[in-house]
N, C-alpha and C positions, 0 to 999 in steps of 0.2 A: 743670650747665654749660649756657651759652647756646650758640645753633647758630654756627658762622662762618659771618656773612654773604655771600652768592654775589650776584654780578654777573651779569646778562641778559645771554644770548649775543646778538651783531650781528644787527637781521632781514634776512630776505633783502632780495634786490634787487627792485624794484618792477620790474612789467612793463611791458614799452613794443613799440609798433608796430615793426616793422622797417623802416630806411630806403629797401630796393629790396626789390623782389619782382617775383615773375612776373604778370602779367596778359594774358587772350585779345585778340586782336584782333579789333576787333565785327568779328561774320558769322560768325566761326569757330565758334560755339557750337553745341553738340548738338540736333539738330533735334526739337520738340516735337512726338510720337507723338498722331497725331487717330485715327490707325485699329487695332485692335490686329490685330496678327500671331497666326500659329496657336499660337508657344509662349506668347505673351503671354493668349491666351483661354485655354491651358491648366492656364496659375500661377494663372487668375483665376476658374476655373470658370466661364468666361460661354459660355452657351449649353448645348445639350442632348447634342452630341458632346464637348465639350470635359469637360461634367459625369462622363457617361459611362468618357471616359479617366481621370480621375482616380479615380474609385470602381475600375476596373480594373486599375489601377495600384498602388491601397491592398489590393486586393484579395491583388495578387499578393505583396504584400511580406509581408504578415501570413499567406499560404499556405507561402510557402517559411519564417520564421519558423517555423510551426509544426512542419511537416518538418523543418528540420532538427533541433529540439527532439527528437523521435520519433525520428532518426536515431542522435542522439547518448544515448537512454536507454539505455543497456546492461544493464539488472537491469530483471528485475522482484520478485517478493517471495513468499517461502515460508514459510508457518506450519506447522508440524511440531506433531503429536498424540501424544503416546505415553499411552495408554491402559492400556495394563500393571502393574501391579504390580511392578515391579523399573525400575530405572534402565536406557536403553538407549542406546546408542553408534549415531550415526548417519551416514553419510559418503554425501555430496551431492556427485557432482563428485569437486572435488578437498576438501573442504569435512568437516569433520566436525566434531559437537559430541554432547554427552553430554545428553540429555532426561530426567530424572527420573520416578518412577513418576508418574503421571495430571497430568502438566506437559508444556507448551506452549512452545518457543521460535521466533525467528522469525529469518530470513537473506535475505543477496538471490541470484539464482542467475539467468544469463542467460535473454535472452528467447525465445532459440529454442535448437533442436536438439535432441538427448536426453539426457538426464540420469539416468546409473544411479547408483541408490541402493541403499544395503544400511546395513540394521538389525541390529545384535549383541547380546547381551547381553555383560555386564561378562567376561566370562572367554571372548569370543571366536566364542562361538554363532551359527550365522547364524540372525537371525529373521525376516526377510523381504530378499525379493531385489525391484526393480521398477527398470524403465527406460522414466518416463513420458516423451511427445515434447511438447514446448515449442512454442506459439506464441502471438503476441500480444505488443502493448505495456503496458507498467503492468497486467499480468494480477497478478493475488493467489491462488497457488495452495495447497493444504492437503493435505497427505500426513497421513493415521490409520495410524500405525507398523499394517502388518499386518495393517489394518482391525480392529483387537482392540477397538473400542468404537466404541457408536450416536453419532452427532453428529445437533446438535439447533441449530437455526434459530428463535431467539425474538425477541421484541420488547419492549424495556423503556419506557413508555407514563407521561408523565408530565402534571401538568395536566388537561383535559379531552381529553386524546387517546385516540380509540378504543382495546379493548383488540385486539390480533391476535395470535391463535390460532397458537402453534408451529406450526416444521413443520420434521416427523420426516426425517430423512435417510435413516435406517437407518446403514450403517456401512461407507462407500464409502471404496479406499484411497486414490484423489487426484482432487480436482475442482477448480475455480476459482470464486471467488466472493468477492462485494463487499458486505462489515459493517461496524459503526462500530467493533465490537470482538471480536477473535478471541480467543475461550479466555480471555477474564476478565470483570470484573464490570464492569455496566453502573456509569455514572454515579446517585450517589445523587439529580444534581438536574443542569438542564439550563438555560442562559440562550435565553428563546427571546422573538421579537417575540407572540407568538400565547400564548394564553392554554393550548395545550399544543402537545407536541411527542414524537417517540418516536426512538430508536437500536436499534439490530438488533446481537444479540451472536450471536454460533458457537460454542456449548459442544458438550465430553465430557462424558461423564457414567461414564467407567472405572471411579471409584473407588465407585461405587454398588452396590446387593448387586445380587446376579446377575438375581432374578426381576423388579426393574425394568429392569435392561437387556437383558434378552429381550423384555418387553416393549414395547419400543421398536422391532421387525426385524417384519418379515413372512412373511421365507420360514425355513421349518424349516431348510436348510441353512447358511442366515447365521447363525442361532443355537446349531448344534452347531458350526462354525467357532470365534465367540467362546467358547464351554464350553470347547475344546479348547485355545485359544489361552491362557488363563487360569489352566486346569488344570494347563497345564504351564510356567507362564511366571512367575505370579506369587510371589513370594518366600512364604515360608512365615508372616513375622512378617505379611502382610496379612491384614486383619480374614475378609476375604472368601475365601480363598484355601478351608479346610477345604470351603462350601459349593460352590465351581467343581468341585476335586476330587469331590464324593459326587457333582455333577449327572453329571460324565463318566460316571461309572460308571454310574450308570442309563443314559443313552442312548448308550452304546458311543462317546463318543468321548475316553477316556483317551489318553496320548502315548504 
């Protein structure tokens, strides 16, 4: 079928002058500024005081900007460690989540005051009690359920980038500190302007047999702590669990 032909709507109306309007009466006109004024130097940055205020004035507005930023951060962030052999019940605050055996999750938890925490295991047990005190903005803190396992501070080094030599924490139950990656795996590969580049990860190492994670601690008491912690914490089905048990016994510290 053909279309039915349409008709062009009317165009508008051409524009035209208006027959009266308003116009000034000479003289009345706005008098041509030869000198400028002080707020007029100040829109124009001319001079050295006027320069001055304006940098002062940018100063201030991008100061309070940032304050109020930092005012209005209400969290900062907690990476949680459980170390353990068994899955563990974790209640932050008002806040609780369930952390799996040698797994890592993460929450936000304000920026100040104190913050008790209590670790259970699944049937109720208390396994560690602590009420660290909070300060700081945009802090990143890391609670080691119990301290039951060494954390370890490495460097994943890609390109031509220097290697840098871990560094041993031993096995502290809450500190603050700033990595590209908490408790997982570095990136296999990196976009970087520079022919190399590195990222800094935060591992446990819980699920490892015991004589390397002794290895890891300095002081003999840190290490009959973890034997003890272990000994009596970890599930039965974990690979490691028989050797935590026999180290107890040797060095007296069974549950």
């Amino acid at each position: 079928m053909f279309a039915r032909e349409r008709r062009p709507i009317p165009p508008p109306e051409p524009s035209r002058a208006p027959e009266h309007y308003e116009s000034l009466i000479p003289g009345s006109e706005r008098p041509r500024q030869t000198k400028l004024d002080l707020w007029s130097r100040f829109q124009t940055a001319d001079g050295l005081v006027a320069g001055i205020g304006r940098v002062a004035v940018a100063g201030g507005i991008v100061a309070s900007v940032l304050g109020a930023g930092m005012l209005t951060a209400n969290d900062s962030t907690l990476s949680i460690y459980n170390g353990l052999g068994r899955p563990v019940s974790v209640k932050v605050g008002t806040q609780s989540v369930t952390v799996g055996a040698f797994s890592a999750t993460e929450m936000a938890i304000p920026i100040a005051g104190p913050l008790p925490i209590e670790a259970r295991s699944g049937d109720g047990r208390l396994i560690d009690s602590y009420s660290p005190e909070l300060s700081g903005h945009g802090a990143h803190y890391v609670y080691n359920v119990a301290a039951a396992s060494p954390l370890v501070e490495w460097t994943a080094s890609y390109g031509s980038a220097a290697k840098v030599p871990p560094h041993l924490l031993g096995a502290p139950r809450w500190f603050s500190t700033h990595v590209d990656v908490y408790f997982g795996d570095a990136p296999q590969s990196v976009s970087t302007k520079g022919s190399g580049d590195t990222r800094t990860v935060l591992s446990g190492v819980g699920e490892r047999e015991p004589r390397e994670q002794l290895g890891l601690v300095d002081q003999d008491d840190e290490r009959i702590r973890i034997v003890r912690l272990h000994a009596q914490w970890d599930e039965p089905r974990q690979p490691n669990t028989e050797q935590w048990k026999a180290i107890a016994q040797r060095v007296g510290a069974g549950s």
